[in-house]
C-alpha positions in Angstrom: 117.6 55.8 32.6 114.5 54.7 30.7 113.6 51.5 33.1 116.6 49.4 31.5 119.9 49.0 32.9 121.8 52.3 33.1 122.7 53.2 29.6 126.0 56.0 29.1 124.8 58.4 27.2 126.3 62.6 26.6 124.1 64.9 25.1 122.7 68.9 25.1 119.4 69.7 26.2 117.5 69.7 23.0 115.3 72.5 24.4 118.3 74.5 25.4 121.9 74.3 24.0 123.1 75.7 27.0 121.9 72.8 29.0 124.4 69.4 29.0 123.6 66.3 30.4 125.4 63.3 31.1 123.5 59.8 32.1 124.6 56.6 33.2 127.9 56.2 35.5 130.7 55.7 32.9 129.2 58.8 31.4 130.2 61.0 34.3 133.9 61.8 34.8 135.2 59.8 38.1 136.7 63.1 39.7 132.6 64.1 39.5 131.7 60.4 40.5 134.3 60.7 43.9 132.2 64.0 45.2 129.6 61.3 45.9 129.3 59.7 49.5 127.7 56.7 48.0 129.7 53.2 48.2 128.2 51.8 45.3 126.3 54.0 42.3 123.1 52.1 40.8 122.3 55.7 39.1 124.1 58.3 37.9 123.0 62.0 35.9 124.7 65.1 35.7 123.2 68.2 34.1 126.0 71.3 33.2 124.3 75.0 32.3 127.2 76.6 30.8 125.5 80.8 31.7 127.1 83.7 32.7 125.6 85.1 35.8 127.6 88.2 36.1 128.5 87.4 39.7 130.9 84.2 41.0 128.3 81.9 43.3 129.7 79.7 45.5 128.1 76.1 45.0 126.5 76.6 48.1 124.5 79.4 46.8 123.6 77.8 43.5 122.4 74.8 45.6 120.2 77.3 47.6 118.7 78.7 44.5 117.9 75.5 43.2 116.3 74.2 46.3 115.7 76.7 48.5 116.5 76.6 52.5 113.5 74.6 52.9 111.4 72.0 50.5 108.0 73.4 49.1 105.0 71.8 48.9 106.2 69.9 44.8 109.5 68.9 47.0 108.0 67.4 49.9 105.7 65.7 47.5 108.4 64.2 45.6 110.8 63.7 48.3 109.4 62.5 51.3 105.8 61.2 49.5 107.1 59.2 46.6 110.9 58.5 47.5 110.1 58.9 51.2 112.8 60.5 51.9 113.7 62.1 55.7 114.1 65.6 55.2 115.3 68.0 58.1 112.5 70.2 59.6 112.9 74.0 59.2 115.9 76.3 57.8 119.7 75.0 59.1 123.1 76.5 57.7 123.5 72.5 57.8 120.8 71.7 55.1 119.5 72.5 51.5 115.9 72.0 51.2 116.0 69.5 54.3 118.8 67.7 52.5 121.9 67.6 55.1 124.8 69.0 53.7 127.5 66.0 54.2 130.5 67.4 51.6 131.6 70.8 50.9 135.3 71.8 48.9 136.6 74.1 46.7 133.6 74.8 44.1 131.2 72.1 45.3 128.7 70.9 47.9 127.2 67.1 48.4 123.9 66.9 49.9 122.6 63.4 50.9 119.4 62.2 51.8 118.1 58.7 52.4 114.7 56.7 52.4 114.6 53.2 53.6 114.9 51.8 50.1 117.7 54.1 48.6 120.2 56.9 49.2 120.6 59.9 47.8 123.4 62.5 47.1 122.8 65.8 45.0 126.0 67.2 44.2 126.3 71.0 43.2 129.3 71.9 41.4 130.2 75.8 40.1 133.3 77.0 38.7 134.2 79.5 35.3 131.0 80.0 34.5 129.2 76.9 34.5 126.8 75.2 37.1 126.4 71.6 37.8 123.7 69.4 39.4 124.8 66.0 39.9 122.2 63.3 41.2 123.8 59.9 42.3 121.4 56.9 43.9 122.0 53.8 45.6 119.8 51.6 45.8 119.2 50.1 49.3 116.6 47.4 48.6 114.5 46.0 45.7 111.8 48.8 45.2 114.3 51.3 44.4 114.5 50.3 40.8 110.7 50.3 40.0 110.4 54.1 41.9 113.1 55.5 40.7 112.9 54.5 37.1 109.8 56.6 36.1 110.7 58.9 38.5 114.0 59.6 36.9 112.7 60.6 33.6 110.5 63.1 35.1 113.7 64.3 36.7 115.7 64.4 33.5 113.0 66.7 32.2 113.0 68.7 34.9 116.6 69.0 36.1 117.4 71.6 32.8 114.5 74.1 33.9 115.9 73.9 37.4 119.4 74.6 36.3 117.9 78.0 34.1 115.7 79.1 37.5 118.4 79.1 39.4 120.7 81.2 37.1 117.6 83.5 36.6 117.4 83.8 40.4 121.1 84.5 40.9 121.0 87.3 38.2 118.5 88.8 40.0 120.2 88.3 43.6 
């Protein structure tokens, strides 16, 4: 999203072909859209890194190496300064980064998180290969839009780096 009205759009990571993104709800396949715990999606994005790890991580553990059990300092900045969101306190097999864990199946885990102008899901998905970080918003009252819409293009930038630490940090694992 660019500040208009959620525009579908599919295409690779210019700065790394391994790197796919998806933006804008009708952009993201509905079996991905139904992992989300949100009742209504105001925006959508979903970034694929198609790598090799040499092992078989569970979602859970690619969520972990994205996030961390706890938020750092950048996180909490983000998270609870700019989107105020409540994040647990401390390291819980129940949270991701204080991000309660609210979903779990067969190659995927939800983690939601709300402030008191939006909610939040982050949905991890890992099967054959291929890693997915799903970001789905609702937004709860008017500010949402005007936050999250610069926001959210730092986060598209972002997201792809995420997605290559995280396979870095599971090689090594």
């Amino acid at each position: 999203m660019t500040g208009l009205p959620d525009r579908p759009h599919t295409e690779r990571e210019p700065r790394d072909a391994a790197v796919e993104r998806a933006v804008g709800i009708h952009s993201i396949p509905a079996a991905t859209r139904a992992l989300s715990s949100l009742s209504r999606i105001d925006y959508a994005d979903v970034f694929t890194l198609s790598e090799n790890v040499g092992t078989n991580p569970t979602a859970e553990q690619w969520a972990r190496a994205m996030f961390g059990d706890v938020p750092g300092p950048t996180e909490r900045l983000i998270w609870q300064g700019l989107l105020g969101l409540r994040l647990s306190r401390g390291r819980s097999p129940d949270t991701v980064a204080g991000w309660r864990i609210t979903g779990r199946g067969e190659g995927w885990i939800r983690l939601e998180s709300a402030s008191w102008f939006l909610t939040n899901n982050l949905v991890v998905q890992a099967a054959a290969g291929r890693v997915s970080l799903g970001t789905f918003l609702r937004y709860d009252r008017p500010p949402a839009r005007a936050v999250w819409s610069p926001l959210s293009a730092v986060h598209r930038r972002l997201a792809p780096g995420l997605l290559r630490d995280a396979a870095a940090a599971v090689r090594g694992a």
